[in-house]
C-alpha positions as CSV (number, residue, x, y, z in Angstrom):
1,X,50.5,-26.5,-30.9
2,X,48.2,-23.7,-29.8
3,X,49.1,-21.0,-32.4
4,X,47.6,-19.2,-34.8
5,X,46.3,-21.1,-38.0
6,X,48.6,-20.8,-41.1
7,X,46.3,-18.8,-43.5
8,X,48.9,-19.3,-46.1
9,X,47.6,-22.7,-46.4
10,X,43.8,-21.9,-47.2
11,X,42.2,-22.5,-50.4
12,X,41.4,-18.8,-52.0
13,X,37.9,-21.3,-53.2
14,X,37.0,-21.9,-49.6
15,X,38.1,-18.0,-48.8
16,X,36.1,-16.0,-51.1
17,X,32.9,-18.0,-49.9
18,X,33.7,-17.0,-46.4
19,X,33.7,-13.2,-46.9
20,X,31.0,-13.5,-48.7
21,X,29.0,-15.2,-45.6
22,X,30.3,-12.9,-43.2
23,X,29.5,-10.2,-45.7
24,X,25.7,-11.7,-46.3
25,X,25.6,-12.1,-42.4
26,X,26.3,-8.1,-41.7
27,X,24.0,-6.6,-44.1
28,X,21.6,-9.4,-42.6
29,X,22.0,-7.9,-39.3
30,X,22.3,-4.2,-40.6
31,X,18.5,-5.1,-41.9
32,X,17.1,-6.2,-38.8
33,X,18.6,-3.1,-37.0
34,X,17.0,-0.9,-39.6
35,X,13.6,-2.8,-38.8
36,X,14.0,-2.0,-35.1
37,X,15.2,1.3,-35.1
38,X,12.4,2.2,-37.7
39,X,9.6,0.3,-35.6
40,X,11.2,2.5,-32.5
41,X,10.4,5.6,-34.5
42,X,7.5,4.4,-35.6
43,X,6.7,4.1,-31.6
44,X,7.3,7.4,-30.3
45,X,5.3,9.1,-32.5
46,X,2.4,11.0,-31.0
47,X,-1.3,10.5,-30.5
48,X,-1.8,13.3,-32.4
49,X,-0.2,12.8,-35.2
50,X,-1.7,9.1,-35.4
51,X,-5.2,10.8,-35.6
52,X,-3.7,13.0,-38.5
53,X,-2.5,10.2,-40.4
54,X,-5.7,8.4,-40.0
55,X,-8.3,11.1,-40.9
56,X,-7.9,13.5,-44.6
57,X,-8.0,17.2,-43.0
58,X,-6.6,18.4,-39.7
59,X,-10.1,19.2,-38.8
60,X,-12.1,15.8,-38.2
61,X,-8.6,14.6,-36.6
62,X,-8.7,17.5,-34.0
63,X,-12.5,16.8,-33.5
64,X,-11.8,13.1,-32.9
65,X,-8.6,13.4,-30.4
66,X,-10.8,15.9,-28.5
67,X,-13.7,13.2,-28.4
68,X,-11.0,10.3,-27.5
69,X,-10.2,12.3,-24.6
70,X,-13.7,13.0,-22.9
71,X,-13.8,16.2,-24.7
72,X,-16.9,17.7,-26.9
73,X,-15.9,19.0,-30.6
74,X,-15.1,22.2,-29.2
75,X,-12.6,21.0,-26.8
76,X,-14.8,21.7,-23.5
77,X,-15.5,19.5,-20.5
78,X,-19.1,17.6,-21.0
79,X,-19.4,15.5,-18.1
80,X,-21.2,16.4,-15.3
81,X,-18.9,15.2,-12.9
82,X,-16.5,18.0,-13.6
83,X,-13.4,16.1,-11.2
84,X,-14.3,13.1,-13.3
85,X,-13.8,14.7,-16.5
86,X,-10.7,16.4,-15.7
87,X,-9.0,13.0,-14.5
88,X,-10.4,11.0,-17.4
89,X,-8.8,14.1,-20.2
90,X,-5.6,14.4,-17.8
91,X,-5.2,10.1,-18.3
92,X,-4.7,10.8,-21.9
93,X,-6.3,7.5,-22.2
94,X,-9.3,7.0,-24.9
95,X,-12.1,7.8,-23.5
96,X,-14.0,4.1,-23.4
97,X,-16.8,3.9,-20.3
98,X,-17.9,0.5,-21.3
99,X,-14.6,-1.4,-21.5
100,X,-13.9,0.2,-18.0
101,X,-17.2,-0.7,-16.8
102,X,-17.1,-4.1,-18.1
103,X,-13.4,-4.5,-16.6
104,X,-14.1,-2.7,-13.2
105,X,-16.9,-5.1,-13.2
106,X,-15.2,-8.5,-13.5
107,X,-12.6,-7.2,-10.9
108,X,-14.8,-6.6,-8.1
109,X,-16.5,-10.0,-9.3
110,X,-12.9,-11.7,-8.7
111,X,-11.8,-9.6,-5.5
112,X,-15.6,-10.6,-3.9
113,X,-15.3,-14.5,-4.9
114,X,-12.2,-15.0,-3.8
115,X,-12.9,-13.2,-0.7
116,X,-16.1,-15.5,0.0
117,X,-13.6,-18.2,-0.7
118,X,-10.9,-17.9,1.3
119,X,-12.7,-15.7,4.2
120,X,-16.2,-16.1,3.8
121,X,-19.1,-13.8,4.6
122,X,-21.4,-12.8,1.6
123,X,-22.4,-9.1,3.0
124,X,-18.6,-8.2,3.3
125,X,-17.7,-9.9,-0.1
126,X,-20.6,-8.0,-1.3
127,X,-19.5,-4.9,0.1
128,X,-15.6,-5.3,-0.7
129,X,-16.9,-6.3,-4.7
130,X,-18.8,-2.7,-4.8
131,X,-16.0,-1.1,-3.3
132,X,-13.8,-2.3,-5.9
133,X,-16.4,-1.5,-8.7
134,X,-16.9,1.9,-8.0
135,X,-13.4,3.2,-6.8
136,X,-11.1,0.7,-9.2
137,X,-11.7,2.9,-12.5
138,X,-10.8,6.2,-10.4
139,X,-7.9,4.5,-8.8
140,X,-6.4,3.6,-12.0
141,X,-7.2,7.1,-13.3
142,X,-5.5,8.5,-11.2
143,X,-2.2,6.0,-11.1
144,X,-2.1,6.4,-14.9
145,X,-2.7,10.3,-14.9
146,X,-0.1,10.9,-12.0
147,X,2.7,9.2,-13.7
148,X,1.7,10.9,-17.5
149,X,1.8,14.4,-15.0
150,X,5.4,13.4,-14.3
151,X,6.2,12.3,-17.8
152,X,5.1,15.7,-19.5
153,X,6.7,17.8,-16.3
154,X,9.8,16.2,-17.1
155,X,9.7,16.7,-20.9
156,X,8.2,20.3,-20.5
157,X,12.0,21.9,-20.1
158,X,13.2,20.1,-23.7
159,X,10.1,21.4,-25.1
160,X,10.9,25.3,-24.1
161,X,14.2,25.0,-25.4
162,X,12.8,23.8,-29.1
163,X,10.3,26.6,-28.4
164,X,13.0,29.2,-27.7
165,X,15.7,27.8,-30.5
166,X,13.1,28.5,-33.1
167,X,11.9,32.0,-31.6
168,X,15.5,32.5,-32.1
169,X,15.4,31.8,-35.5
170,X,12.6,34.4,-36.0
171,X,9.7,31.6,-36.5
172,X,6.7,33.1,-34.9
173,X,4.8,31.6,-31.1
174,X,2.6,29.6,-32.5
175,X,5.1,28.0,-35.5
176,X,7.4,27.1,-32.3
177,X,4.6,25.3,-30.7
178,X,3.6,23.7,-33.3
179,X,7.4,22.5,-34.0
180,X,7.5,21.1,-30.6
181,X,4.3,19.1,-31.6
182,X,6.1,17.3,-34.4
183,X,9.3,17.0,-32.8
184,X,8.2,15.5,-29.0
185,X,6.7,12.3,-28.4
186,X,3.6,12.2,-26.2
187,X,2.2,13.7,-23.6
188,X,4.0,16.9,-24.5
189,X,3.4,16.4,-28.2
190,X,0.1,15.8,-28.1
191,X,-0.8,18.5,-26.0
192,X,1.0,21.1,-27.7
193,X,-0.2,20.0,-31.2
194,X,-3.8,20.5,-29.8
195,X,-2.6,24.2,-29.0
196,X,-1.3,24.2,-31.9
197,X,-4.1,23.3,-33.8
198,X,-6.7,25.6,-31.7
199,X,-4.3,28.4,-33.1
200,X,-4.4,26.8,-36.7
201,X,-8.2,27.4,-36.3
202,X,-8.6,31.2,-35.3
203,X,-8.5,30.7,-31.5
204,X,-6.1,32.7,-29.6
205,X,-2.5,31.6,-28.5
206,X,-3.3,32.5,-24.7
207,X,-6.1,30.9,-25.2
208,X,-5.0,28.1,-26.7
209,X,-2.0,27.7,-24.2
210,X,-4.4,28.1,-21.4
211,X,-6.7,25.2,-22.8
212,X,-3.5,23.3,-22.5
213,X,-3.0,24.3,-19.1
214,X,-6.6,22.8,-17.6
215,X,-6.5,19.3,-19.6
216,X,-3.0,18.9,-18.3
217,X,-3.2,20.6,-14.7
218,X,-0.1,20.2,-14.1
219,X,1.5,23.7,-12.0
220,X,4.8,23.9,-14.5
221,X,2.8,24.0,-17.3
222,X,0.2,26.6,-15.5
223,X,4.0,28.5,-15.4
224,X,4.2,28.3,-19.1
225,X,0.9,29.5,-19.3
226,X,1.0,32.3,-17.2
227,X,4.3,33.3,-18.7
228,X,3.1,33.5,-22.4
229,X,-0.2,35.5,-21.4
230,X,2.0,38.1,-19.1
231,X,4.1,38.4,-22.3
232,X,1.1,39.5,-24.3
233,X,-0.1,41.3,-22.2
234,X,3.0,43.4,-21.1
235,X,5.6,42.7,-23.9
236,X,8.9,41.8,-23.6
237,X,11.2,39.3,-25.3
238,X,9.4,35.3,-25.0
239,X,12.6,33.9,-25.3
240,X,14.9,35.0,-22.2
241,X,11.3,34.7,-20.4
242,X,11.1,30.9,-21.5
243,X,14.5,30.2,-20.6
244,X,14.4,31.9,-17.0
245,X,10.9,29.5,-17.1
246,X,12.8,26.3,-18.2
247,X,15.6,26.6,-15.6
248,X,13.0,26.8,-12.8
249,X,11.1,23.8,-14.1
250,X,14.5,22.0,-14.1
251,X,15.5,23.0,-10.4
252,X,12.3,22.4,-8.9
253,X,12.5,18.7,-10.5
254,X,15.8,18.6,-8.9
255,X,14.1,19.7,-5.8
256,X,11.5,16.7,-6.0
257,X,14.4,13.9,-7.2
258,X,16.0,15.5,-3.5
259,X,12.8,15.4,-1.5
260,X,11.9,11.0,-3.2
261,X,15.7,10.6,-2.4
262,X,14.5,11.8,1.2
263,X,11.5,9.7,1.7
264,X,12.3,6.4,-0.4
265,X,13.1,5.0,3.7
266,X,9.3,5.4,4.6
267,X,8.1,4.7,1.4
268,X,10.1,1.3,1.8
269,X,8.7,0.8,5.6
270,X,5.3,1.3,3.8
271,X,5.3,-1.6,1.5
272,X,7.0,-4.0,4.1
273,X,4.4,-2.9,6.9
274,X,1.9,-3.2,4.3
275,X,3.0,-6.9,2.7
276,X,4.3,-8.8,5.9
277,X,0.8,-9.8,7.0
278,X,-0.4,-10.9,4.0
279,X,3.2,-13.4,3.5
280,X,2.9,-14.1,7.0
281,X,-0.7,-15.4,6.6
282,X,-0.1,-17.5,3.6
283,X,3.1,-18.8,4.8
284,X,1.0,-19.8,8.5
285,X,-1.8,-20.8,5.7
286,X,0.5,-23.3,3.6
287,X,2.4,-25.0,6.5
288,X,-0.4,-25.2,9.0
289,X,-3.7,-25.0,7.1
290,X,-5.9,-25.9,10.3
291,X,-4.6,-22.6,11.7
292,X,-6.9,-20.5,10.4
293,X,-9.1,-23.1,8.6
294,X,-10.4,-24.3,12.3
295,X,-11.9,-20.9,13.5
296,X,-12.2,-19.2,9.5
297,X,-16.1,-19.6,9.8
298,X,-17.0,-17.9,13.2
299,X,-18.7,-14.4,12.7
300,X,-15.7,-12.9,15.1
301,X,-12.9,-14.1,12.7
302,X,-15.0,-12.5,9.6
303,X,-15.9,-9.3,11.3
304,X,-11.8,-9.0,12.8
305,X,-10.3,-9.7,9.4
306,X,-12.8,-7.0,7.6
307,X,-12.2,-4.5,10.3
308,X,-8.1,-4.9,10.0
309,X,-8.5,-4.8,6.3
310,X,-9.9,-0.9,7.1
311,X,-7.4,-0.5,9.8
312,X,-4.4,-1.2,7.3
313,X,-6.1,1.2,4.8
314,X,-6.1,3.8,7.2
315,X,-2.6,3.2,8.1
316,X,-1.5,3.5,4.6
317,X,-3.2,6.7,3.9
318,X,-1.4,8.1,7.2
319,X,1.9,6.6,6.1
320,X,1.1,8.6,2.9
321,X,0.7,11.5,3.9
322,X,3.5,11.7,6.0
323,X,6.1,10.6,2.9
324,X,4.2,13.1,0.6
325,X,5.5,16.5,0.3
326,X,3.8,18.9,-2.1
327,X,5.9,21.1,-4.0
């Protein structure tokens, strides 16, 4: 009752149709896969070579990524806060002081009314809204900078291994580098294609690879550095050098997977200690709103809550400190 169907007994009319379908339906699907995989390409491409498709000679596209970055046309720092500089070119984010103004701005205007709203005090939602203004963009600088440090120390050991399979194909230094510029997706690619091009334009490799070393600031790829100009300087084959470089990249990040493996328990207590006073206040807030709403407007309650904000921010940077190891 439950068998198979009896083919035998379809119509080779209503058969050919269905293959067809299911044929129509693969290719169908075949297409959209393409699209995907394509637009995925498409994706991973680097900055770099976005401003190269853009612009009609390598030059103005060099010029342009340096300017994106909060470089001048020569590829030098300009602003005169020199930390600033370096945190804004080590972002790798385009370089764009109004739209961070303008955003910085409307957060502290959002962080200070809702403060005045739910707490109240004008001074301290004055002084919490500057707070926010002035240390938000560094902040996110330095979140967004941070993780793009991690990001290219994790993809620096691939990109000594394309460097070291075409030294060992006889290519020359700076044809290697400028292979792992078309080969890596960003940060490493774009940050080897502007060594890449700073060769292509009469600089030096060391100097080049040591340009590369400031906007990144990053110690393993100070390593490379210093491994490519004691090669100059002394000789010696690149290759083995960049290997023996490579495998110490890849144990220390071993060493640093070991050492978060070793601290995820505080950095857990961290964001619990941190978040149970806030839930606990909106949860005393929703089911008994006269709790707090009864004594919210005496000067005692608004001084107390400002000073505890402090307090917690204190005890956050101790808590940091003692789950951050530098390696």
């Amino acid at each position: 009752m439950f068998g198979m169907p009896d083919l035998s007994n379809i119509s080779l009319t209503l058969m050919i149709p269905m293959v067809m379908a299911a044929g129509a339906f693969f290719l169908a699907f075949q297409a959209v896969m393409s699209l995907f995989s394509t637009a995925q390409t498409q994706r991973i491409v680097n900055q770099r070579l976005q401003f190269k498709d853009r612009f009609e000679t390598t030059s103005e596209a060099m010029v342009e990524l340096r300017k994106s970055r909060g470089l001048d046309e020569f590829g030098n720092f300009t602003m005169p806060i020199q930390w600033f500089n370096q945190l804004v070119v080590r972002s790798g984010l385009p370089y764009r002081p109004a739209r961070w103004f303008a955003m910085s701005g409307a957060a502290a205007l959002v962080v200070g009314f809702v403060y005045l709203q739910m707490v109240g005090g004008i001074f301290t939602a004055g002084g919490l809204a500057i707070a926010v203004f002035l240390l938000g963009p560094i902040v996110a600088l330095k979140m967004v900078a941070g993780k793009r440090m991690k990001k290219l120390s994790s993809q620096l050991p691939d990109a000594m291994q394309i460097a070291c399979r075409s030294l060992e194909a006889g290519h020359p230094v700076a044809t290697a580098i400028a292979l792992v510029a078309g080969e890596m997706p960003d940060p490493i690619g774009t940050e080897f294609g502007m060594a890449a091009d700073e060769v292509s334009y009469g600089m030096s490799l060391t100097s080049a690879v040591q340009r590369m070393a400031e906007r990144s600031r990053d110690p393993d790829v100070e390593l490379f550095a210093a491994t490519v100009r004691l090669q100059e300087k002394t000789g010696g084959n690149l290759t083995e050098l960049l290997k023996a470089n490579s495998a110490t990249i890849r144990e220390r990040q071993t060493m640093r997977l070991k050492v978060k493996a070793a601290t995820s328990e505080g950095r857990a207590s961290a964001m619990i200690l941190t978040a149970a006073p806030f839930i606990v206040m909106a949860a005393i807030h929703m089911l008994r709103p006269e709790f707090y709403g009864d004594v919210i407007d005496t000067p005692l309650i608004r001084n107390s809550f400002a000073g505890l904000f402090i307090w917690m921010f204190i005890g956050n940077m101790v808590m940091r400190k003692m789950i951050n190891f530098k390696m």
